[in-house]
C-alpha positions, -999 to +999 in steps of 0.1 A: -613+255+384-598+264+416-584+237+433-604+238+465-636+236+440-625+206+426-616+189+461-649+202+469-665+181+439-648+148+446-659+148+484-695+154+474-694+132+447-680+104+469-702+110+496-731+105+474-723+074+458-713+063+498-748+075+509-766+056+476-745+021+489-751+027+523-785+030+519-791+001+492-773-022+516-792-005+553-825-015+531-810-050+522-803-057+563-836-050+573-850-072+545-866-102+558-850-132+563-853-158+535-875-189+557-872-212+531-837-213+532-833-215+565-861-244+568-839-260+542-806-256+562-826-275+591-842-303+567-805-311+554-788-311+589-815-335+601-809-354+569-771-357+576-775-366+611-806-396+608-784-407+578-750-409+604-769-424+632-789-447+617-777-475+590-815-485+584-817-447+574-793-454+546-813-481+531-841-460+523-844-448+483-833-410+474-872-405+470-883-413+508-847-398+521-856-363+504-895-363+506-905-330+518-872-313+507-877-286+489-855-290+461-864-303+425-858-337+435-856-367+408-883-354+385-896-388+369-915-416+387-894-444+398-893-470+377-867-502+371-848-497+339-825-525+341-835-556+327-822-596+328-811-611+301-833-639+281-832-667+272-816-678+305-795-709+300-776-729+322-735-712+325-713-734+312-681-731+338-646-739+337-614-731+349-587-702+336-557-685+346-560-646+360-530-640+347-544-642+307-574-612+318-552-592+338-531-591+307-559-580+286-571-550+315-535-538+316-533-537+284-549-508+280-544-492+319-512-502+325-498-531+356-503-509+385-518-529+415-522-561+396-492-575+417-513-572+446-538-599+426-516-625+416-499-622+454-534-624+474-549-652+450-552-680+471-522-700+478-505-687+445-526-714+426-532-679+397-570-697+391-601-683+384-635-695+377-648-686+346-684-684+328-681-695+295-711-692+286-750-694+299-764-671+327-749-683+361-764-678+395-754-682+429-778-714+430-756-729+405-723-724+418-731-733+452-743-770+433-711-772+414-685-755+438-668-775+467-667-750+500-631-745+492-646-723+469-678-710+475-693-716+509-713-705+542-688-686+571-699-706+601-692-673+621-718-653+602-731-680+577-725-653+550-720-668+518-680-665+508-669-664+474-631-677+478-624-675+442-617-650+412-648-652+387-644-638+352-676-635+332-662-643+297-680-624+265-717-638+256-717-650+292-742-636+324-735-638+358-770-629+378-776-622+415-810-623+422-834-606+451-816-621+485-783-632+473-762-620+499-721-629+482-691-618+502-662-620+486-626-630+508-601-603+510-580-636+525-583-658+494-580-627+467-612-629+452-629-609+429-658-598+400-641-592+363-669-591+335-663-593+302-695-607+294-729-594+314-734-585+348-766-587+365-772-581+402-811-571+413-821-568+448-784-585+460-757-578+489-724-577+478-697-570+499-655-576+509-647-601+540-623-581+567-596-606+571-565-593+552-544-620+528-518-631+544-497-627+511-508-590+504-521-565+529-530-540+502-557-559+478-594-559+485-617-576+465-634-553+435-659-556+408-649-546+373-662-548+340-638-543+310-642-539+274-678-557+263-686-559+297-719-550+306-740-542+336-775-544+345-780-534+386-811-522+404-818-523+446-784-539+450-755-531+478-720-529+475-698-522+509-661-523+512-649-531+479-623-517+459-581-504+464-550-492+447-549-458+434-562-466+397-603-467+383-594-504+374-599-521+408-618-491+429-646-512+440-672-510+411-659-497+377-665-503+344-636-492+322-634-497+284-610-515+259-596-502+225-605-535+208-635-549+226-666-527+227-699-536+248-734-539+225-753-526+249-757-500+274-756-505+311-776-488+337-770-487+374-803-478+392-818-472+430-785-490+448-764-483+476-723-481+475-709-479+508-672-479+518-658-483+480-627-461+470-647-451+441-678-458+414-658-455+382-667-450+346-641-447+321-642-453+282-683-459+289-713-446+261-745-436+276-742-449+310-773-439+333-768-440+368-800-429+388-815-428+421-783-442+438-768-440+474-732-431+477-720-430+514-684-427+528-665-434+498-629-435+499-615-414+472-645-391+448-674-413+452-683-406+414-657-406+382-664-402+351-635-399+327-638-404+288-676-417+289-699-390+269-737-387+276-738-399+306-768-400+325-761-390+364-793-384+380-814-381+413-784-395+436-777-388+466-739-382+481-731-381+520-701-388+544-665-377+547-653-380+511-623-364+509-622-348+466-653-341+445-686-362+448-687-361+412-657-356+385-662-359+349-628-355+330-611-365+299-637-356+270-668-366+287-687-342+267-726-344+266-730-355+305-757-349+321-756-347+361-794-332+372-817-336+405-788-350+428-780-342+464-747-335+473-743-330+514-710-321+532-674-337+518-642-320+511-631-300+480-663-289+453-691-311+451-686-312+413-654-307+391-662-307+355-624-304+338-601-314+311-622-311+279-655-320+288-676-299+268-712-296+269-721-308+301-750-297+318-754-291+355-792-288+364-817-285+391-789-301+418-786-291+455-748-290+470-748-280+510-719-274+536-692-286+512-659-285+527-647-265+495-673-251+467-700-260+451-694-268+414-663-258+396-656-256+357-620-256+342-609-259+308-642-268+293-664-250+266-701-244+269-707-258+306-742-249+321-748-245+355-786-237+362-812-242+386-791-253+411-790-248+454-757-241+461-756-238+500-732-231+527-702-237+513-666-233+527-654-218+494-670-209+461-705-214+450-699-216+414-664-213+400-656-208+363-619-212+351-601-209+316-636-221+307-653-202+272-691-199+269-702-208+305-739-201+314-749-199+351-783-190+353-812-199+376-794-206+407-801-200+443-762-196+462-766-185+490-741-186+523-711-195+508-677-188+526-662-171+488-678-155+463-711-166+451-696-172+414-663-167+405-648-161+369-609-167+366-586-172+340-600-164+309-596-154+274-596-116+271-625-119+246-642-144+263-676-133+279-690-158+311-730-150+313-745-152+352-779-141+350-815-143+371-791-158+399-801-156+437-770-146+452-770-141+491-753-141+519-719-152+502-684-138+509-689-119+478-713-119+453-691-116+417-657-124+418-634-125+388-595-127+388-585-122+347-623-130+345-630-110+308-667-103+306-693-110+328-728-104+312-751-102+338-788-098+340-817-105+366-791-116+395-808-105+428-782-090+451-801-076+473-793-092+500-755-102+490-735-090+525-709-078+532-697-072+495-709-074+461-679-079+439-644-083+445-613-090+423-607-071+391-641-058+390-646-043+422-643-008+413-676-013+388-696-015+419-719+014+411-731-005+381-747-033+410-750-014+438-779+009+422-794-018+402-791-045+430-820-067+410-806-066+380-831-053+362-806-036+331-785-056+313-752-047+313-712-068+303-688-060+334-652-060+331-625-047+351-623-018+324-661-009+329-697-014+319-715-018+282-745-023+271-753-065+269-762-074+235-770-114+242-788-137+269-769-166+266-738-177+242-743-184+204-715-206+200-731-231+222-763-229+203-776-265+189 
């Protein structure tokens, strides 16, 4: 064929496939705009702002806060599913050194920060209160306590705890409805459980004033080993330091040779202020309807705890890493119907090992980073989810095998809508019956292997479909911009798809 035939060829050829993309996308920009998104992005920014003006906003459950949202929302009627303890006996109390519990915690987490205890305890005396046995309230130890230890501030007449307490095994400490305990930075108090925890209705909080003998400690809650916790409508503000889960304001962190009997739940409460809620070493933890404002480090860890329950909670203010991070073999967690608004870095990370976890029916808006992010797990789903507005990514998939996104509705994200990096060469990643709008770019993969995609609505994905290794497979989207033909996408080409969903991560 003479050469000017064959120029001839490519330039119609190319102008064709231009004209079939030109006019896929010309239909796609005079498509209507999607209302119920953009209602949505003016229900969430009117959520953010009542909940930064307005503390009383703040004390309202994730139920009223969302009402009218239009979002999945915590799908099963409130209801209290922690309980007290019975029979409830009288504590028997005593006296112990910190010294002999610290030693047990670090143990197994290593000294870091516990200097910072033994230097803010109160005058050096190294003394702690301890619950021996019996459920003790804050009734009782007002009765037995001098106000040296437990007393009113006659500034605020706030109750001041200026003692360590450490619940001992068999043993119950209990806040009831309108206990309101602060606990003295000054005087280097603090919660350690080793026994049962049980606060319902109660205020729990750190004073301001700094020890004199450490600047660094602030009081914390932690339960350790066979600890326990039962907690429903409480408060926690300002607890928690140091750069470990042991002391970041509420944690409960396990032991290798004391193991809790039961499980504990941690329902409809508000944490406020705290570096982090921490669950490490933990079975079967459920953690629903909660509040999580302004927390100082990830609001949310969950390291080594499988099967996990994290569900219907709400995350807001200027945390600055993930809302929610479950690392270390937390395989089996379930995080579904939470709200995730604004916040640096991806709302979720799921990493290191944790296999199985399912990400379902959440909504993620104006995160300053992406939405949800997989890396170096096996068979992750991601589905059903609103991934909104973020800076970066909507869904991002690395060195991850058998990922399913599916269901979701990610729309106006900065990056790609899902992105696929860093895989196996045989591994195949399956996005399908996606909404995927408005995002830098719809598909993105960078050594991404196989996409399998089906049902994804691109239609209205401006300015560009794919990018990375696959762009150049853009006529297999670009004429089939709902999906409708299954088909595997690398950045070698197109084939037929022969499965919905991965096999190896059948049950």
């Amino acid at each position: 064929m003479p050469d000017f035939l064959k120029s001839l060829r490519i330039f119609v050829l190319r102008v064709a496939i231009a004209g079939v993309g030109l006019g896929v996308l010309a239909g796609a920009s005079n498509a209507a705009p999607d209302w119920g998104i953009m209602e949505m992005r003016s229900d969430l920014k009117s959520l953010t702002d009542r909940l930064n003006e307005s503390g009383l906003e703040r004390g309202e459950s994730v139920r009223v806060l969302t009402r009218g949202l239009d979002w999945p929302g915590p799908r099963k009627p409130e209801r209290a599913l922690a309980r007290f303890f019975e029979p409830a006996e009288d504590a028997e109390l005593g006296w112990s050194d910190i010294r002999y519990s610290l030693a047990a915690l670090n143990q197994a987490y290593g000294a870091k920060d516990s200097f910072d205890i033994l230097q803010a305890n109160r005058r050096g005396e190294n003394l702690s209160l301890t619950v021996n046995s019996g459920v003790a309230t804050i009734a009782q130890l007002r009765a037995r306590l001098t106000h040296r230890h437990l007393g009113l501030d006659f500034g605020t007449q706030d109750e001041v705890l200026r003692t360590p307490i450490i619940v001992q095994p068999g043993a119950t400490l209990r806040l009831g409805p309108g206990d309101v305990l602060k606990l003295s930075r000054r005087d280097g108090a603090f919660i350690l459980n080793f026994g049962r925890l049980e606060i319902f209705g109660s205020n729990v909080s750190a004073t301001e004033d700094v020890s004199p003998f450490n600047e660094e400690f602030v009081p914390f809650i932690a339960s350790v080993g066979t600890g326990t916790v039962q907690v429903s409508g409480a408060v926690f503000s300002g607890l928690g330091f140091g750069k470990t889960a042991k002391f970041s304001g509420f944690s409960m962190i396990s032991h290798p040779t004391m193991r809790p009997n039961a499980r504990s739940v941690i329902e409809n409460s508000r944490f406020e202020g705290l570096v982090t809620l921490a669950i490490v070493g933990q079975m079967h933890v459920e953690l629903r309807d909660n509040r999580l404002f302004d927390m100082r480090r990830n609001p949310l860890l969950i390291s080594r705890s499988p099967d996990a329950l994290v569900a219907g909670n709400l995350f807001a203010g200027p945390s600055p890493t993930n809302a929610i991070r479950v690392s270390n073999g937390s395989d089996g967690v379930r995080i579904v119907d939470n709200i995730i608004l604004e916040g640096s870095r991806a709302g979720m990370l799921i990493s290191s090992g944790s296999d199985r976890v399912s990400v379902r029916g959440n909504l993620i808006w104006k995160r300053n980073g992406g939405g949800v992010k997989l890396q170096d797990v096996e068979c992750g789903r991601v589905v059903e989810n609103i991934i909104l507005d973020d800076r970066q990514k909507g869904v991002e998939v690395r060195s991850s095998m058998h990922t399913l996104v599916s269901g979701n509705r990610i729309v106006g994200n900065k990056g790609a809508g899902v992105m696929v990096a860093a895989q196996m060469p045989t591994n195949v990643t399956y996005v399908t019956d996606n909404l995927l709008r408005e995002n830098g770019a719809g598909l993105y993969t960078a050594s991404g292997a196989g996409l399998a995609l089906r049902g994804n609505d691109m239609s209205n994905q401006l300015p560009r479909l794919l990018d990375g290794d696959i762009t150049q497979q853009f006529r297999a989207i670009v004429t089939d911009l709902r999906g409708e033909v299954p088909i595997v996408l690398d950045g070698g080409g197109v084939s037929a798809m022969v499965r919905t969903s991965p096999s190896e991560c059948d049950p």
